[in-house]
N, C-alpha and C positions, 0 to 999 in steps of 0.2 A: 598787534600787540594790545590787550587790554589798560584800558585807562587808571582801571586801580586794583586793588587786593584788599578783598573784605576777610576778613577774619572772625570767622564766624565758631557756636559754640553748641553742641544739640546734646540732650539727653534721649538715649533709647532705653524706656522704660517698660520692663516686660510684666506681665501677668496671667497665669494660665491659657500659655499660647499667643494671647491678644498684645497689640502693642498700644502705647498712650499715642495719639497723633491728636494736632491740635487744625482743625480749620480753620483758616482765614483767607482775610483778603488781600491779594496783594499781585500789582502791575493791572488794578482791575479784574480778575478773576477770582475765583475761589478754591484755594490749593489747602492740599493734605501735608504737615510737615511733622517731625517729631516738635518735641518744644523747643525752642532755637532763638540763636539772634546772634547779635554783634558783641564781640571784648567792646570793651568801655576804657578808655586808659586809665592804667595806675590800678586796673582789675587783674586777677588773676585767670586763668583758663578756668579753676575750678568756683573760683567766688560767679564768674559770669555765666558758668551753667546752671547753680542752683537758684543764681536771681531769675534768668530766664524762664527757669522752669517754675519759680511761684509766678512768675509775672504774666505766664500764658497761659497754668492751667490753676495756680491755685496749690499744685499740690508742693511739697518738702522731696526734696531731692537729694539724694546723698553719695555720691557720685563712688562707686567704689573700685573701678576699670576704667583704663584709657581703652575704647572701642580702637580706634584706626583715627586716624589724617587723611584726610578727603581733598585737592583738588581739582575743582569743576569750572568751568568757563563757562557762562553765560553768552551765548550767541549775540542772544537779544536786549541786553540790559551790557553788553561788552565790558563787562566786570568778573572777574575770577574770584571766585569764592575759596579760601582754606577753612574746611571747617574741621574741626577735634572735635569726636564724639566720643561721651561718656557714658558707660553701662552702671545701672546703681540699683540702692532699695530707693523706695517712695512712701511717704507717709500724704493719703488723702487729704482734701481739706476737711475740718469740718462742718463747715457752712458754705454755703455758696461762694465763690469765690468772683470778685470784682478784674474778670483779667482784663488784657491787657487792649487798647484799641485796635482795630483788626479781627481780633482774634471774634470768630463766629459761635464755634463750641468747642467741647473736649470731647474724646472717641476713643472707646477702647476697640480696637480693630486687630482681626488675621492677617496674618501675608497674603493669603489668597483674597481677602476683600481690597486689599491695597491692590493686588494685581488687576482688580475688574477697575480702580480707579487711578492706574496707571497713566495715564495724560493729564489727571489732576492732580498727581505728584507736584509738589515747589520744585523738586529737582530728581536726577537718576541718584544723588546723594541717599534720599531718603528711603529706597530700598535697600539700595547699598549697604547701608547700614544695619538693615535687618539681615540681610544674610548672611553677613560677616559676624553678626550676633549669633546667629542660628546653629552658623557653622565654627563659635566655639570660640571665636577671637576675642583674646582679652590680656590686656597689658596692664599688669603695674603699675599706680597711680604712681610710685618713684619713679618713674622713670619721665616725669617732667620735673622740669626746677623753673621754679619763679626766682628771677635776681631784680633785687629792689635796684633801680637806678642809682647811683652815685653821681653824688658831682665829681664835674671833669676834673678838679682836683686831687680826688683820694682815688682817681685810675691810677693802677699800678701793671706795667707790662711784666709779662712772665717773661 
């Protein structure tokens, strides 16, 4: 049984075939991810994809598809990851962009060059993602609802 559940939050940004992946470091190695990271609390799914995506590549993210719900289990870090990926438009930066620690460059890439760097994948998530892109999947940004917390007070049972 894993020890926690990270919830996690990735934008797949497409462009004339190529997808945005950003390299970094991370468990000591150096993996290919879309732009990605952790909900934040009291964030929403969609406020913490667009922070993530300036904060790793610089660029404007506008998230405009729920791609799929991903979970993956970590063998080796024995953490399960949920991550929601979102399909959208992007606006470049346009100056260099100051990202975020870790983060090595930004890379417009093919599925087939992903496939030659398939073992430097972050995870099997991150193809995943693109073929489920590829092949058309896209949901509805209504069809998530953010409920702002209440105090325990004003819960009301139906």
């Amino acid at each position: 049984m894993p020890r926690t559940i990270d919830v996690t939050v990735a934008a797949l940004i497409e462009h004339h075939e190529r997808f945005l992946l950003v390299e970094e470091r991370a468990g000591g190695q150096i993996v290919y991810n879309q732009p990605a990271g952790h909900l934040e609390p009291d964030e929403s799914l969609l406020d913490a994809v667009v922070r993530e995506t300036r904060e790793e590549t610089g660029y404007r993210f506008e998230p405009r598809y729920l791609l799929g719900v991903y979970l993956w289990r970590s063998e080796a870090s024995d953490t399960t990851f949920l991550r929601v990926a979102f399909a959208g438009a992007f606006v470049p930066p346009a100056s260099p962009a100051r990202l975020d620690d870790g983060i090595i460059a930004v890379h417009w890439m093919s599925r087939n060059q992903l496939l030659g760097l398939r073992t430097q994948l972050r995870s099997p998530m991150v193809l995943r993602c693109i073929d489920d892109y590829l092949a058309g999947i896209r949901f509805p940004l209504d069809c998530l609802t953010h409920l702002d917390l209440a105090p325990a007070e004003d819960v009301r049972l139906a």
